[in-house]
N, C-alpha and C positions, 0 to 999 in steps of 0.2 A: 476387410479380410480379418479374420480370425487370429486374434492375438496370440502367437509362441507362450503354451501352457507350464506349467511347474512341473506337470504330471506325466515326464516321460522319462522312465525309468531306467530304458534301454539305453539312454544317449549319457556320453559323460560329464557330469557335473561342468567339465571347463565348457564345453561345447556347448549345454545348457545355457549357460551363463553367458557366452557369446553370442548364443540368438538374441538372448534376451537382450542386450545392449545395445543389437541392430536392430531389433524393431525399438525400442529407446528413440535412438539417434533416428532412424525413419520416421517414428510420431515427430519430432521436434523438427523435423523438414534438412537434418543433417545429413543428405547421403553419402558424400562425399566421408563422412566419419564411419558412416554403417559399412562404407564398400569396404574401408581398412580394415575396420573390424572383424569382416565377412571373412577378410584373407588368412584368419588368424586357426578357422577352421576347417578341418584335414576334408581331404578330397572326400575321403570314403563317408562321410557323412552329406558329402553335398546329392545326394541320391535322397533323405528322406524328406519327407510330407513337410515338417519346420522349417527345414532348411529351403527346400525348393517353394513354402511360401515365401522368407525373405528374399527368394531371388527374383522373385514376381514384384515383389513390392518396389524392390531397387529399378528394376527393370521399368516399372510404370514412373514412378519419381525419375528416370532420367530420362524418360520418354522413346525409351528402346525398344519400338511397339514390335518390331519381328521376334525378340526374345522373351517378350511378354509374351505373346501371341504361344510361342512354341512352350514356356514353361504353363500356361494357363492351362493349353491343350494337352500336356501329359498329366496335370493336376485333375483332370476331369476323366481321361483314360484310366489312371489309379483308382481316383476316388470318386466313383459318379455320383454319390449319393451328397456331396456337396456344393450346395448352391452357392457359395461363395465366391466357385473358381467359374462356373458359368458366365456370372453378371461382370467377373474380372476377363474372361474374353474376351466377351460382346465388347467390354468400355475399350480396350488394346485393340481391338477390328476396325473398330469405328475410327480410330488414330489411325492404324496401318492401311486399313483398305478403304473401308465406306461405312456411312449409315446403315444401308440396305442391308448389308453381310450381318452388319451389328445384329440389326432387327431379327433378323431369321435367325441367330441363334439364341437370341429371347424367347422368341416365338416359341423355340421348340422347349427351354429352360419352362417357361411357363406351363406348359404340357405336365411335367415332373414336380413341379415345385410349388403348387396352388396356394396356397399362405403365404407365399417368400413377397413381403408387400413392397420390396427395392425390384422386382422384376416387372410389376406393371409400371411402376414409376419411373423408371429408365425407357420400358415401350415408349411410355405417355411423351417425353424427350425427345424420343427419335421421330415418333408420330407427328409430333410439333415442330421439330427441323423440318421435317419434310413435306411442311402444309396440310396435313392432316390434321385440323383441328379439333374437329369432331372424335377422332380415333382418339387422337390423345386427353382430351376429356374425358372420355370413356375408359381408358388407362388409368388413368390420375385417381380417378374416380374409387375405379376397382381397388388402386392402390392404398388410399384416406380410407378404405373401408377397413384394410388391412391392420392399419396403423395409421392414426389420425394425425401423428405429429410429419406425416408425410405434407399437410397441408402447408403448412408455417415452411417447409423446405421450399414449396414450388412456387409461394413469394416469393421466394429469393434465389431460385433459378434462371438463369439466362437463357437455359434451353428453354423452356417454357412461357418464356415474356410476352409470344403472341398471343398466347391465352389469358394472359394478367387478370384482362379487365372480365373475363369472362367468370374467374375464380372470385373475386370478388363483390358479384353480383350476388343477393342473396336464393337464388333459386339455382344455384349452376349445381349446388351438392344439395 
């Protein structure tokens, strides 16, 4: 998710300054600090883009997948043109519901977002939960093209472990 900017001129300096302390305390795995933090600003702010990112983030960090689910899904209603609130559904779907639901709103995220090299690479995940090996190489794949350091991540993925030994053969890329 997109880090709370300097650059919003509309929002009052305190309120600025309080996002910016929640996603702080959220990087440092504090949410429990972020949430007090959260409480310090006024309702009528908690409607904008900043704001309803850190209530996404809290929401994933406490694993409150239906409130994740519903802030992700008005983030994507607002703002469609960014792919950050897509692959933060699909990951809140996959908690709340299923794989499957995950997948198909990848599926369709990939359709809009072709460069966005975290949307094969989450497919390649779900494709590999789900015994698709072959898909999910093909995923992964499409992904390492995108961005290579995608590679050295899916070493050290546990969604990915059934394909380990496949990654590090040298013909698999």
């Amino acid at each position: 998710m997109k880090k709370v900017v300097n650059n919003c001129p509309e929002l009052p300096e305190q309120v600025l300054w309080t996002l910016q302390r929640c996603d702080g305390f959220l990087d440092l795995g504090m949410t429990a600090q972020a949430q007090s933090e959260f409480q310090k600003i006024p309702r009528m702010f908690h409607s904008r883009q900043e704001t309803c990112e850190i209530i996404l983030r809290m929401a994933i960090d406490e694993k409150n997948w239906p409130l994740a689910v519903q802030v992700a899904m008005d983030l994507i209603q607002r703002f469609p043109n960014e792919p950050t609130y897509h692959v933060q559904l699909a990951y809140s779907i996959r908690r709340k519901d299923n794989i499957v639901a995950a997948r198909a709103v990848l599926l369709q995220a990939q359709r809009r977002f072709k460069k966005m090299a975290v949307i094969p690479y989450n497919l390649a995940c779900y494709e590999c939960q789900l015994g698709n090996q072959e898909h999910a190489l093909s995923y992964l794949k499409r992904a390492v093209k995108l961005n290579a350091d995608f590679m050295e991540l899916a070493l050290d993925d546990d969604d990915l472990e059934p394909i380990w030994s496949a990654l590090e053969s040298d013909d698999a890329f």
